[in-house]
N, C-alpha and C positions, 0 to 999 in steps of 0.2 A: 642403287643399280640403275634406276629411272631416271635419274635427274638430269646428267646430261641429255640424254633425248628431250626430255621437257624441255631445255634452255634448245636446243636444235628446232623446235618448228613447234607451233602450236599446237596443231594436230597429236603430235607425239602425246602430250599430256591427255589428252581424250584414248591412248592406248594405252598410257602406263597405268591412268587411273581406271581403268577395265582391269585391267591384271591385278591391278593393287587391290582392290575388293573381289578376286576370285580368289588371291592366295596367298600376298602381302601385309602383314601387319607392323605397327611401331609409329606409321606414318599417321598426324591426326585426321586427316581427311581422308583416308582409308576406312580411321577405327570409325568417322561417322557413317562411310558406307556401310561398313559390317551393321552399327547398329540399325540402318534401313534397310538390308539384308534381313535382320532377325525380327523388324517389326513389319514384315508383307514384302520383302522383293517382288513377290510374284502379284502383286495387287495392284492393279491401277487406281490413282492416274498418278502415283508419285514412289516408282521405284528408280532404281539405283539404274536400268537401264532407260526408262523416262529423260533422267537427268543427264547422260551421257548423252543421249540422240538428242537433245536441245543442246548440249553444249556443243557439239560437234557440227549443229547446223550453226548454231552462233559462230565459231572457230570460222568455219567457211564465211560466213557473211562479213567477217571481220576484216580475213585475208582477202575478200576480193576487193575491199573500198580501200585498203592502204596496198594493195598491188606486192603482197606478202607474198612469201613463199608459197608457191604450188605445189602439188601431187604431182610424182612424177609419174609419167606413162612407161611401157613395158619396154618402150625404147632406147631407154635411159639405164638398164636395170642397173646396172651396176659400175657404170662407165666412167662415175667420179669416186671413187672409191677411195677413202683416205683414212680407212681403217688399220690399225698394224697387220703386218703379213700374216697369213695365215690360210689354212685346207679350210673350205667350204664343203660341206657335205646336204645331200639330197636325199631323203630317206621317207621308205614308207613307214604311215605312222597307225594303219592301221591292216588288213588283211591282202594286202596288195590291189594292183588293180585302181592307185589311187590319180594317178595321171604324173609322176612324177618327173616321166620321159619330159614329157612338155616344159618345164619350170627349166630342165639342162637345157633343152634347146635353145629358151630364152636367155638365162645365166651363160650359158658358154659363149654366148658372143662376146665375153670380154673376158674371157680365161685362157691361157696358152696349155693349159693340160686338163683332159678330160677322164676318170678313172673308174672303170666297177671293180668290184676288191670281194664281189661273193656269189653264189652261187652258178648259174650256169642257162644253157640255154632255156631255162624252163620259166626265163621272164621275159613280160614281153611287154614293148614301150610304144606307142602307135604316137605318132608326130602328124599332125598336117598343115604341109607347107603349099602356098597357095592353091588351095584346091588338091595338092595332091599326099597321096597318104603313103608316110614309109615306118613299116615294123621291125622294130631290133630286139632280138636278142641275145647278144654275145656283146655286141658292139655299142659303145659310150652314145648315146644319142647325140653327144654335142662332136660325133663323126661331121655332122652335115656344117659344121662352121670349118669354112676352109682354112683359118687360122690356127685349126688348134690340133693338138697333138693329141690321138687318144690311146688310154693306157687299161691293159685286161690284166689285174696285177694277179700277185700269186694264190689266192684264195680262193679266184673265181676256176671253175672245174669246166675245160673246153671240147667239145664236141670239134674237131677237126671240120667234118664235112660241113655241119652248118654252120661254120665260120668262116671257111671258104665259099660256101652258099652265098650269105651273108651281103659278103664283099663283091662275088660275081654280080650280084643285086643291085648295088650301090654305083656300081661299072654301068650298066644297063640302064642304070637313072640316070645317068650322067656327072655322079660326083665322083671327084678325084681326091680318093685317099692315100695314095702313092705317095711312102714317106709319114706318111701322119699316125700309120695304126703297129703298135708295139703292144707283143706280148709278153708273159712272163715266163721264163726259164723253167720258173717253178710251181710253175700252174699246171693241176693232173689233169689227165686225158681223160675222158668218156668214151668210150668204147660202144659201138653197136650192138654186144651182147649186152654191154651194162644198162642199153633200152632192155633188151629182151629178157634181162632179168627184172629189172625193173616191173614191166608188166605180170610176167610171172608171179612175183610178189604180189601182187594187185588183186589177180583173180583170185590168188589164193587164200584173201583174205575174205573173199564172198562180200555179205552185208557189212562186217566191219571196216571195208575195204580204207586206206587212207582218203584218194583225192589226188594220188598224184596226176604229175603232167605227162606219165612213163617216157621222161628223158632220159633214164638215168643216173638222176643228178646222186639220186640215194647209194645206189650201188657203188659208184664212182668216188663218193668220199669216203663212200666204207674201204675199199681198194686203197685208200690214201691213209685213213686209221688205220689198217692192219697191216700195213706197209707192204703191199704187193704192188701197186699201181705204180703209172708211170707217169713222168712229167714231160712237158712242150718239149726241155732240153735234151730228154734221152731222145730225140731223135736224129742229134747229130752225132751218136754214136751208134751205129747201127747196130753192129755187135750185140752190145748191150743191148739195146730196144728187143731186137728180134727173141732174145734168150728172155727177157724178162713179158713180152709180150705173150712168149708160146705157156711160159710157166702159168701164169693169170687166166687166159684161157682154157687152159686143162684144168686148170683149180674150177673153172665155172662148171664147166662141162662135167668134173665128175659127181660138183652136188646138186648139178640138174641134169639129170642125163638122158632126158629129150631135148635139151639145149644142142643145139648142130653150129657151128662156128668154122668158117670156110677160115682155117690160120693163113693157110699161103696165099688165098688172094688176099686177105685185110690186109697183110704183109707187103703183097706187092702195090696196093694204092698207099700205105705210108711210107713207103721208098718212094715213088713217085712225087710225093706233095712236099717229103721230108727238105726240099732246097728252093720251096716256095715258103713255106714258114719260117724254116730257118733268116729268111732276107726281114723276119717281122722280128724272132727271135733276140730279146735283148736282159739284163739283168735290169727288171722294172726298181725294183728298193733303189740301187746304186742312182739309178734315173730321174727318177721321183724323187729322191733329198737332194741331188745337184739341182734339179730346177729349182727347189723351193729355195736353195742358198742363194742362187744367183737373182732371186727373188719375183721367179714366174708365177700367175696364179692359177690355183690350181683348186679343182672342184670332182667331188667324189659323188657318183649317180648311183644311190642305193637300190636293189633290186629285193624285190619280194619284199615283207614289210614285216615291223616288230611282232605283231600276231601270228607269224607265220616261220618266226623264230626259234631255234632246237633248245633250246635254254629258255625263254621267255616267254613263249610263244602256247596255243593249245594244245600243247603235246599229249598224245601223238600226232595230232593231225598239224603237221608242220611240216617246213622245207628239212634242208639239211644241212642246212650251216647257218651264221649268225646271221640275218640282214639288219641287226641293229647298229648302234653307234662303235661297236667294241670292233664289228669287223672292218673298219677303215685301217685299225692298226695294226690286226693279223693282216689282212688280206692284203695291203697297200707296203707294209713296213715302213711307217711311218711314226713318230712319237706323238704322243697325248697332247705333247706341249706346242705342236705345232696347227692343232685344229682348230676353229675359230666359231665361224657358225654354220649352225644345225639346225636345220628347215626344214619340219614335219609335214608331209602331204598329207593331207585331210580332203577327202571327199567330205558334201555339204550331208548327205548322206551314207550309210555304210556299204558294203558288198562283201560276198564271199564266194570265191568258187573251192569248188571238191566239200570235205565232210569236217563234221567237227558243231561244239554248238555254236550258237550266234543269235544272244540275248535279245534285239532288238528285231530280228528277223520278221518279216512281212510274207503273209500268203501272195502269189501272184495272180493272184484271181480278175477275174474281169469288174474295172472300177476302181479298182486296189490301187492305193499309191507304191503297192511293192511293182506291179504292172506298170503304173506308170513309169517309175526308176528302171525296170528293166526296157520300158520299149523306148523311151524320149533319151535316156544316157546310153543307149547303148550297147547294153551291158551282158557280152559275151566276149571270153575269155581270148588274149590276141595271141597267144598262145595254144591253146587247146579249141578255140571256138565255143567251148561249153558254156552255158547259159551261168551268168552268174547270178546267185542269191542274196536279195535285197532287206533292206531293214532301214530303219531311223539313224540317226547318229547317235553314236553312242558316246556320253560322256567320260564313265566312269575306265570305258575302256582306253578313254583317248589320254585320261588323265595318268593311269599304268603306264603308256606307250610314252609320253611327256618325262615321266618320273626316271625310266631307263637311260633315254638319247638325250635329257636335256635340252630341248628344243630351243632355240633364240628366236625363232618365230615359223608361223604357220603359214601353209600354203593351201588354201580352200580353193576345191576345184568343184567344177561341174554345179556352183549354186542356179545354173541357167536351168538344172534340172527340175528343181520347186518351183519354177513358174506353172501354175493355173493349178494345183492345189491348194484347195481349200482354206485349212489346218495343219499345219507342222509340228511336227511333235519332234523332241529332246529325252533322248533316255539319260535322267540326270541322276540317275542311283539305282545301286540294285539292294535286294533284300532277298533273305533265304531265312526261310520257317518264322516270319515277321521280322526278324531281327537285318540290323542292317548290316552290310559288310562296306568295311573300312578300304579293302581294295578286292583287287583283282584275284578270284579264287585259283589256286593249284588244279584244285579238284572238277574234272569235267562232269561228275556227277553234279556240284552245287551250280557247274557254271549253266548246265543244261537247262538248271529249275528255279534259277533265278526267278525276284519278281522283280522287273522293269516299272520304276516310278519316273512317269513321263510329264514334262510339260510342255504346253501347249501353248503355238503362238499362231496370228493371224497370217496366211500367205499373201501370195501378189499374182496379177494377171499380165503386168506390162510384160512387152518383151527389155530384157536385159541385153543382148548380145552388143547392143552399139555403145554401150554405155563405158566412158573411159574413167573415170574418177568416181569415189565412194558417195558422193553426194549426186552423181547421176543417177543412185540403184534407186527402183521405191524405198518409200518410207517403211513399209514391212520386212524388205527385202534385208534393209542397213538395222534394222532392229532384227532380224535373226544371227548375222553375223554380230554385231555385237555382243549379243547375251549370247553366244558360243563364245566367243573372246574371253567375259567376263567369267564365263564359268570354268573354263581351261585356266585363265590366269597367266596366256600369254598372247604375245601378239599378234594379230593376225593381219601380215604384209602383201599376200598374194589373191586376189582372188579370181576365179576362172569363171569368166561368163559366156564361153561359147566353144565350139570343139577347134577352130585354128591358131595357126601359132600365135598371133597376138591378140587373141581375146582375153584379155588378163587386165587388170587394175593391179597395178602398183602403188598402193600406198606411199611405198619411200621408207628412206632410213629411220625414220624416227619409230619404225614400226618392227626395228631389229633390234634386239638387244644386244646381238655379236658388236654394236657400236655403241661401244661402253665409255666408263670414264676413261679409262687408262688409253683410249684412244686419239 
């Protein structure tokens, strides 16, 4: 699987031989890592990641005296592209919140279609384009590239008013998405009591409560499983709309019955909007496989993250619908065979907002590197504002989230956040009542009481933020990302050195496996 990339750029082989000793065997210089693996990985001065960070500084000194191949910069991302056709997809790969909005912004500059395929307003993607800051969520983040066409396919569950918010928003910034932004026929509506049940639900759960965003989004796909809800399309039937709208709201009304719901005005504001959407209104499936035949490329921005997935994820404290790899092909209608690669957002560290446990998890106490994560990244919710919950990176988790979506390569964000810590720590396995566990528990009783077996690496104090290539980072800095590389066992292509749109290193192709042989 590697080998082309190795014969692609030197470099390459410094990334395939990280993966190939996290998770590769058969290869002889694999099986000799493994056995420097098994006799002190973690022992200086001669492990498996020692050998990688000299070779990878030798690689460098090699390429710059014979005027070899460079590292490409963020500019470049994807602009010579000579892979076979195929859906590129943007997915969180651990609790949301992992910056993924950012990677579409970058990637969409050279895609003609831009697509979310799942949930609903209750994500939220913060861009900052020169200095200034735009938050989406309804809308593809790679809205802001005037070239490209963006698509809310049928999975995703739309909030009318904050979509038109949304876009009034985007008017007011000065971009022009007139003509660019298409929705789908078959995408279900949210409803403003489906907030006020939402909430409802929420208090009602006291201390156990979920975590949600009270968008909705829950009630609103329940509406779509029990087949009462309504879709974008029923509103060019008004008939219909108005008859199936009054029947869902009395259904609400009589099993909350302090729930108050004004039908004739919500009525008359969706007659009103009904021939402004309708001009967005299109069949997205029919849409979406003409581009791909006529051979546009096209990029899927995954919302909410595999941890936070109804199936995968800590349920219950989860979204409501898939944001893993499976809902590109419900939510987009698109085939398996046409998706290509699959780019995990990894925070260098982890977060969590709302309830649920989180193995790794840090008090926020004054001195705390969980304080530091929260106050230096940022880290309250772009959606809800709430403080999000901080922790280590977690391995074993990310190795779960890996195993599901198939990742071809990693997108490390926010490592500008470990500057001037100390000590770094790696949650690189868990154990419950001694014994270890082989994966990711069902059970949030065992997930809660994990034991977190952490290792420990030196941090850095330079600043990072100007730094364009992987051999500008400290020498600490490029040994933390590697032995995460090495431990995951795949590549890591992206990494995020600062909060604007181009603080990113680009590794390059050699650093994606979606650029295989058969390419």
């Amino acid at each position: 699987m590697f080998r082309q990339a190795f014969a692609r750029s030197s470099p390459a082989f410094v990334a395939g031989t990280s993966a190939l000793a996290g998770a590769v065997g058969g290869v002889m210089w694999s099986n000799q890592t493994e056995q420097q693996q098994a006799t002190g990985c973690d022992s200086p001065p001669k492990t498996v990641l020692d050998m990688l960070f000299d070779i990878s500084r030798g690689v460098h000194r090699i390429e710059s005296l014979l005027a070899g191949p460079q590292q490409s910069t963020v500019s470049s991302a994807m602009g010579d592209d000579k892979r076979t056709q195929g859906i590129d997809v943007v997915l969180g790969a651990q609790w949301g919140d992992e910056g993924k909005g950012k990677l579409v912004d970058i990637l969409s500059q050279d895609y003609d279609v831009c697509a979310r395929v799942a949930g609903g307003s209750n994500a939220g993607h913060t861009i900052v384009v020169e200095g200034k800051k735009y938050k989406f969520h309804l809308l593809p983040s790679g809205v802001l590239n005037e070239k490209a066409t963006c698509v809310i396919g049928n999975g995703v569950v739309v909030h009318i008013p904050a979509f038109l918010n949304e876009l009034d928003s985007l008017n007011a910034a000065g971009v022009d998405y007139a003509g660019r932004v298409y929705i789908s026929d078959r995408a279900h509506l949210v409803f403003d009591f489906h907030q006020d049940v939402d909430g409802r639900q929420e208090a009602k759960l006291g201390r156990h409560k979920i975590g949600t965003t009270k968008k909705g989004i829950g009630p609103a796909y329940a509406s779509k499983i029990s087949r009462n809800g309504l879709r974008v399309g029923d509103l060019q039937d008004w008939e219909y709309f108005e008859r199936r709208f009054r029947a869902l709201a009395e259904a609400n009304m009589r099993h909350y019955p302090d729930l108050k719901i004004d039908i004739d005005a919500q009525l008359a504001f969706y007659k009103s909007v009904a021939s402004r959407v309708k001009g967005m209104t299109i069949d997205t499936i029919e849409y979406t496989n003409k581009q791909f035949a006529v051979g546009k490329r096209i990029l899927v921005e995954g919302a909410n993250a595999t941890m936070l997935d109804i199936d995968f994820g800590t349920y219950p404290f989860v979204t409501s619908s898939n944001p893993s790899v499976g809902s590109v092909l419900t939510g987009l209608g698109v085939s398996p065979r046409k998706l290509r690669g699959i780019y995990g957002t990894v925070k260098a560290y982890c977060t969590r907002v709302g309830e649920g446990p989180f193995p790794t998890e840090l008090e926020l106490s004054e001195g705390s590197p969980g304080l530091h994560f929260s106050q230096v990244g940022a880290e309250y919710g772009t959606t809800t504002g709430r403080p999000r919950r901080c922790g280590w990176l977690d391995i074993p988790q990310m190795k779960y989230s890996a195993l599901i979506n198939g990742f071809t390569s990693i997108n490390l964000t926010k490592i500008d956040v470990l500057t001037g810590i100390p000590e770094l720590k790696l949650g690189k396995a868990y154990k419950y009542k001694g014994q270890a566990l082989p994966s990711m528990p069902a059970s949030l009783e065992v997930l809660s009481n994990v034991e977190v077996e952490y290792e420990t690496l030196p941090g850095w104090t330079e600043d990072i933020s100007t730094c364009k290539t992987f051999e500008e980072l400290p020498e600490n800095c490029q040994r933390y990302i590697l032995r995460v590389q090495e431990l995951l066992g795949i590549p890591i292509r992206w990494i995020g050195v600062g909060p604007n749109r181009h603080d990113v290193i680009d590794r390059g192709e050699g650093w994606d496996l979606s650029f295989s042989e058969k390419d």
